[in-house]
N, C-alpha and C positions, 0 to 999 in steps of 0.2 A: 504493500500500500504506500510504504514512506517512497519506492524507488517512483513509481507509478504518478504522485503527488511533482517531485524532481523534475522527473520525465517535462510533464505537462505544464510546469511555470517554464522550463527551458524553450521549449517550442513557443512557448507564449511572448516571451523576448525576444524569438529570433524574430516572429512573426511583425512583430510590434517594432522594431529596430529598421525592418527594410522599409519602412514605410515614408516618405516625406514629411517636411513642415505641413503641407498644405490638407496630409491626408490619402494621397494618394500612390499608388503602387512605383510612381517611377524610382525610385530608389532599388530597386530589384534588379532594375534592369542598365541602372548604370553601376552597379555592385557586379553584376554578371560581366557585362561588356572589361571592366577593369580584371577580372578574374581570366575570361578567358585571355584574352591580350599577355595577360602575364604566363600562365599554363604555354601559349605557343610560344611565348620566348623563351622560354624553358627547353621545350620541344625541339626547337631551331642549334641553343643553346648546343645540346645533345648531339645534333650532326657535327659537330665537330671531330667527336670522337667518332661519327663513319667515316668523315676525311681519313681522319687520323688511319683505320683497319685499311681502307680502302688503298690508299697511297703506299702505305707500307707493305701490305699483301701485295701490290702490283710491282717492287721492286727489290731489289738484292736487299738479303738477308745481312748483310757487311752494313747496311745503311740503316736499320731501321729506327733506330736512338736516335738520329742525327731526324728521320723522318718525325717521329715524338716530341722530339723539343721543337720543332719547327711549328707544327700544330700544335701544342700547348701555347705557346710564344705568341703564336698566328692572335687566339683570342686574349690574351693576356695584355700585348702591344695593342692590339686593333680596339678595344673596349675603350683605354686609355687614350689613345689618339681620339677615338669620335666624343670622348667625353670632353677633349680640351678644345677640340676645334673642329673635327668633322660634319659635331651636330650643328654646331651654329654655322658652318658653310652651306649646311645640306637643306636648313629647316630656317635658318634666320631669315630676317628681311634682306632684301636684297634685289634686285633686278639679274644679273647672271652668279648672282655669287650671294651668299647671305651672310650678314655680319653684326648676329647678336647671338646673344647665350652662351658667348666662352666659355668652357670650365661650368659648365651649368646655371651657367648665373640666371636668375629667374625664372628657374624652372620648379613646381609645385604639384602637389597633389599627381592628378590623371600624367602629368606630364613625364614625370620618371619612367611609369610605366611603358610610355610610347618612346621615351628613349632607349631603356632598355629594350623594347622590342625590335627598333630598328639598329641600335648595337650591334645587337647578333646578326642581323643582316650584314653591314658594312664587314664584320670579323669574317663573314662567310665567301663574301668576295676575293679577298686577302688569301685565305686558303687554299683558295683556286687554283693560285699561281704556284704554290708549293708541290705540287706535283709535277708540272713542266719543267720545273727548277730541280728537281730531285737529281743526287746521286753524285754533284758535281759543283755547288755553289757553296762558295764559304757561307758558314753560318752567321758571324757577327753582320757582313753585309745585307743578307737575308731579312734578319733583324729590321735593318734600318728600311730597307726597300716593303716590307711588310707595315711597318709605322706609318708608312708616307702614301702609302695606298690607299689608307683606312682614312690617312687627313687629307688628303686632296685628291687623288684619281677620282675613284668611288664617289665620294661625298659634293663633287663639282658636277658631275654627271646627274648625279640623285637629286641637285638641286633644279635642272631645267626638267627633269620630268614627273618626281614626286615634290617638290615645293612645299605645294600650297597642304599638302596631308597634317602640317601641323597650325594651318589658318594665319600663315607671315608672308607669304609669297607662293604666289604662284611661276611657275616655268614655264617656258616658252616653248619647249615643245607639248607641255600642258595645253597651254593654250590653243593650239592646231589639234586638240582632242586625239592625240598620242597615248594608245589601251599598253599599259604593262603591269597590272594588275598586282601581280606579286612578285616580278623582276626579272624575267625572262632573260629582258636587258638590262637591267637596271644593275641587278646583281651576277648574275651569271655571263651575258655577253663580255658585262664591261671586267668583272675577272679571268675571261678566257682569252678576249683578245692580251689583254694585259701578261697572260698566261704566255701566246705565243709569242711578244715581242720577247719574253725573254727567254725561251728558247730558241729564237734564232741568234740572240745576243750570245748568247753561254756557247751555242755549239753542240756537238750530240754529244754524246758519251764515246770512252775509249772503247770499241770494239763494235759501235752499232752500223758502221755502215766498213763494206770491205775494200780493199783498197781500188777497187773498180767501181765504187759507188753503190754495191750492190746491199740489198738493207738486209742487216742479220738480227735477227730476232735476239732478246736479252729478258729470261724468261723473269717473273716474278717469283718472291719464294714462299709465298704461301697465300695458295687460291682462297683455302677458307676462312681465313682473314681477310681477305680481300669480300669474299662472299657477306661474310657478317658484316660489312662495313657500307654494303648496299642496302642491308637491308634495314641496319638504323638511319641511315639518309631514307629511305622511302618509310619507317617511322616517325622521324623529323619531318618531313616536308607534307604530312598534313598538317600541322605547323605553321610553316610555311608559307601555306597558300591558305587554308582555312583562316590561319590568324591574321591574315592582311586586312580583313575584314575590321577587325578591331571590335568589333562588336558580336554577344552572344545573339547572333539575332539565326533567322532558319534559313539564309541562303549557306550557313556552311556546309551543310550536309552536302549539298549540288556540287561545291566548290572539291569537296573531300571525294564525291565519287568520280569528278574530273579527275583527278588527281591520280586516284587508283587505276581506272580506267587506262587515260593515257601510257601509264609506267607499264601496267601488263601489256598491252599492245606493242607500245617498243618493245620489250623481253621478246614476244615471238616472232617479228618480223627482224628483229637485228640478229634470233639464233637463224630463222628461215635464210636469211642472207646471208653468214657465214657456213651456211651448208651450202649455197650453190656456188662462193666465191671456192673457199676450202675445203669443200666434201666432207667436212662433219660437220658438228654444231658443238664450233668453240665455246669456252666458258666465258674467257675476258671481256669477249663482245656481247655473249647475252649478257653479262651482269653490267657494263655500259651499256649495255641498249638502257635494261630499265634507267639508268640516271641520264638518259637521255629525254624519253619519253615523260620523266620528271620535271625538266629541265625545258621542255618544248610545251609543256601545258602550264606555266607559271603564269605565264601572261596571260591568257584569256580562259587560266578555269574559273574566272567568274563570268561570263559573257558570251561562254562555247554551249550548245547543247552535249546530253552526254555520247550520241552519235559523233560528233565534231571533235569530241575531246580521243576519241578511238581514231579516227582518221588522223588527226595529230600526231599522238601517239606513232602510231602504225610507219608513222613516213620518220619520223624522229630516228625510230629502230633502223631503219637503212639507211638515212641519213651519217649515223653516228660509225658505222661501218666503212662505208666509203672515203667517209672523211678520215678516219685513222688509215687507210691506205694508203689514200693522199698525202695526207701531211705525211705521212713514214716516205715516200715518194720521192716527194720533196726535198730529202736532205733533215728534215724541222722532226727532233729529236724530245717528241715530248710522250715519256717514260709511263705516265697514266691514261693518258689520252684526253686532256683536261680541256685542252683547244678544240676538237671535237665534241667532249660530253656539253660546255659550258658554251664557246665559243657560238660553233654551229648549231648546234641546236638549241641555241639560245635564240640566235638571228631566225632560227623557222619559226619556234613559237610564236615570237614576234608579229612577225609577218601571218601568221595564221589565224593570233586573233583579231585581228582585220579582214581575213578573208571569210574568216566563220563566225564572227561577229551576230550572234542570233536576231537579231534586232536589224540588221545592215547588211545582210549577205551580199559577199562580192562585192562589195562599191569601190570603186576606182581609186576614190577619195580616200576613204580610210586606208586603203593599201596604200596607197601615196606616204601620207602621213607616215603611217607604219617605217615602211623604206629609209624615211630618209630620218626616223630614231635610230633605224640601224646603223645607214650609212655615220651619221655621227657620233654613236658610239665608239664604230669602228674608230676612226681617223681619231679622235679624243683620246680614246685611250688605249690605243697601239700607240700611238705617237707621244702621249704624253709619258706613258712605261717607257715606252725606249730611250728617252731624252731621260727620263730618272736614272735606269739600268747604266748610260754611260756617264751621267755625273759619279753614281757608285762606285761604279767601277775606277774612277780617276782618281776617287780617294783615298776607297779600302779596298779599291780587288772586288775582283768576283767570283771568279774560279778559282777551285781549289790547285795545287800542285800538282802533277802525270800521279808521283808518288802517292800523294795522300787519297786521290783518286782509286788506283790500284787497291791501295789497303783497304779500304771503305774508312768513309765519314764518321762513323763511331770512333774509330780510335782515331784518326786524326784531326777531330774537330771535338771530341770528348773525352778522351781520355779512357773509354768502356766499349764493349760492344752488348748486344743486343740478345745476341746469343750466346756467353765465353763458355759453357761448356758444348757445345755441338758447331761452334762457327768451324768455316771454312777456313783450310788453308790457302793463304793466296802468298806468292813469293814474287821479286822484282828482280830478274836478271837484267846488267848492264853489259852489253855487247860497246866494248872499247872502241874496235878496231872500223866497225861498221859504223857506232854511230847510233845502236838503236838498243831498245826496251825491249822483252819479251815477258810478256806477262800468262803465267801458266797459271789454271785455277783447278783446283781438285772439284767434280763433281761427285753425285749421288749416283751418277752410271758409273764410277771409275773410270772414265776414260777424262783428259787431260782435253785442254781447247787451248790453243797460242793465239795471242791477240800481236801482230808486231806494229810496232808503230815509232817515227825517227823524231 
């Protein structure tokens, strides 16, 4: 009876508490909006650590430490950067740039919360680039180039086309009614072109293309790490896309089955595609298909039907296929395939919800629009990465040593490896008389592989 008595003044208070001055229920509903908002930045939050499984499973086991601290670093630097100056570039007043809330200044109540949500956004851009960069970049540089992404690349871009989301400024591609919903481009394009300006900066890795130009595959060392680490990114990212909404209101559901929808659709169209390119059905590329598929419904899973968001999907999975061909092609040595997942099928998303715009199908106009958020993204920030990557580099370096290289990034950029009881042995012979390195690695077949290079 006394638990029963407890029970019922407790409900009685909550009930009485969500209520307003005035009497009426809106307090429920701006208690919920703030609840969820916070719950998906948490969520978003959490994709970091599938970066983290993801990047590290798709690359040598000699790296993965050096992979860990990068994405720890990645949201650690990035939160700090947008909390000093990113958010007031991204969200202040401003005409092309915004220039209030340094350091948070004036920021209260609901507002935290929307900072923190768009935080983990900006951190998530930042990340991006860490996989293209993999296996081969000093860490302290990394650092710096990760800081400076999150304050100005990111947050200059974020300011012409989400602005006005915090009621200071509106952007200019806003204003030509530019759809990217939950950042197709915003976040994902503008970290994957950023992605491959610095893989073509950095260069491939020792051993990935043979002295004929011919491209040698550099396999990852553990697929289900890499497995799990899609699948908390497609955890996160109803997150994602659900919490751009900002509000507990009922379009998330639609937004959420967008979401799923598209992801599976890439997964079978990207394994169907590397069955008829490679005659099986690769794993690398089904599990980038789905973050493709992910990656290509950000922008319009609010504004696609769930027909449209499949058709998305569906092309995202071939898309993200072709493009890792490409680019590996190309000479452009990017180890996850981040310019692909983020890059390109960022720019289709894009473009797609303009063409499937449920309300506006096909119109000329909005693909216009669309186009030319791409196009300047693109130029924005390929250009503005690459002019960062070579001031870096002028000051601290970029790439590590042939040597430090060879050995892997753990021990010579940490002092540890990732694995010290089961790591590989890797040894660096110097050939005097010739001039050149030969780098012999033990594998798991027992057979040896010679990388030579002068």
């Amino acid at each position: 009876m006394k638990r029963k008595t407890i029970l019922s003044f407790g409900l009685l208070a909550t009930a009485l508490s969500i209520y307003g001055d005035d009497g009426s229920i809106t307090g429920v509903q701006e208690n919920l909006n703030w609840t969820w908002t916070l719950i998906a930045a948490i969520l978003v939050f959490f994709m970091q650590a599938g970066f983290s499984m993801v990047e590290a499973g798709f690359t040598r086991s000699k790296n993965v430490g050096n992979i860990i601290m990068k994405n720890i670093m990645d949201f650690s630097m990035g939160i700090l950067a947008f909390w000093a100056v990113g958010f007031a570039f991204m969200f202040g007043k401003g005409e092309l740039l915004g220039g209030s809330n340094f350091f948070g200044a004036g920021l209260s109540g609901w507002d935290w919360t929307f900072f923190l949500f768009q935080g983990v956004f900006a951190a998530t851009a930042a990340t991006i680039v860490s996989g293209a960069m993999a296996e081969r970049t000093k860490f302290t540089s990394y650092l710096v180039i990760s800081f400076l992404l999150t304050a100005l690349i990111y947050p200059v871009f974020g300011h012409w086309a989400w602005g006005s989301l915090f009621g200071q400024s509106e952007g200019f591609l806003e204003r030509l009614g530019f759809i990217d919903f939950a950042g197709s481009t915003v976040v994902h394009s503008i970290g994957g072109w950023a992605a491959l300006a610095a893989a073509i900066k950095l260069g491939p890795r020792i051993g990935k293309y043979s002295s004929d130009g011919k491209v040698q595959a550099i396999p990852g060392h553990s697929i289900p790490m890499a497995a799990l680490g899609v699948f908390i990114l497609w955890f996160g990212w109803f997150g994602f896309n659900a919490g751009s909404t900002t509000t507990g209101t009922a379009e998330i559901g639609l937004i959420a089955t967008n979401t799923a929808l598209a992801a599976g659709a890439a997964s079978i169209s990207a394994l169907l595609t590397s069955i008829y390119v490679f005659k099986f059905p690769d794993i690398g590329m089904t599990l980038n298909g789905v973050l493709a598929g992910l990656v290509g419904i950000t922008a319009g899973c609010a504004n696609v039907e769930p027909w449209a968001a499949v058709v998305i999907g569906f092309i995202a999975g071939v898309l993200v296929v072709a493009a890792v061909i490409g680019i590996d092609k190309a000479g452009v040595d990017d180890p996850v395939g981040a310019v692909a997942v983020h890059g390109v099928s960022g720019a289709w998303g894009t473009l797609a919800a303009g063409i499937f715009d449920s309300g506006n199908l096909f119109d000329p106009g909005t693909m216009g629009v669309q186009l030319l958020g791409i196009l300047i993204a693109f130029v924005f920030s390929f250009g503005g990465s690459y002019l960062l990557y070579m001031v870096v580099e002028k000051i601290f370096g970029l790439r590590v040593s042939v040597e430090e290289e060879i050995e892997g990034l753990d021990v010579g950029e940490h002092g540890s490896t990732g694995y010290p009881e089961f790591q590989r042995s890797a040894s660096i012979f110097e050939n005097i008389d010739k001039g050149e390195f030969v780098y012999e690695e033990d594998r798991s077949d027992n057979k040896s592989r010679e990388v030579k290079f002068g």
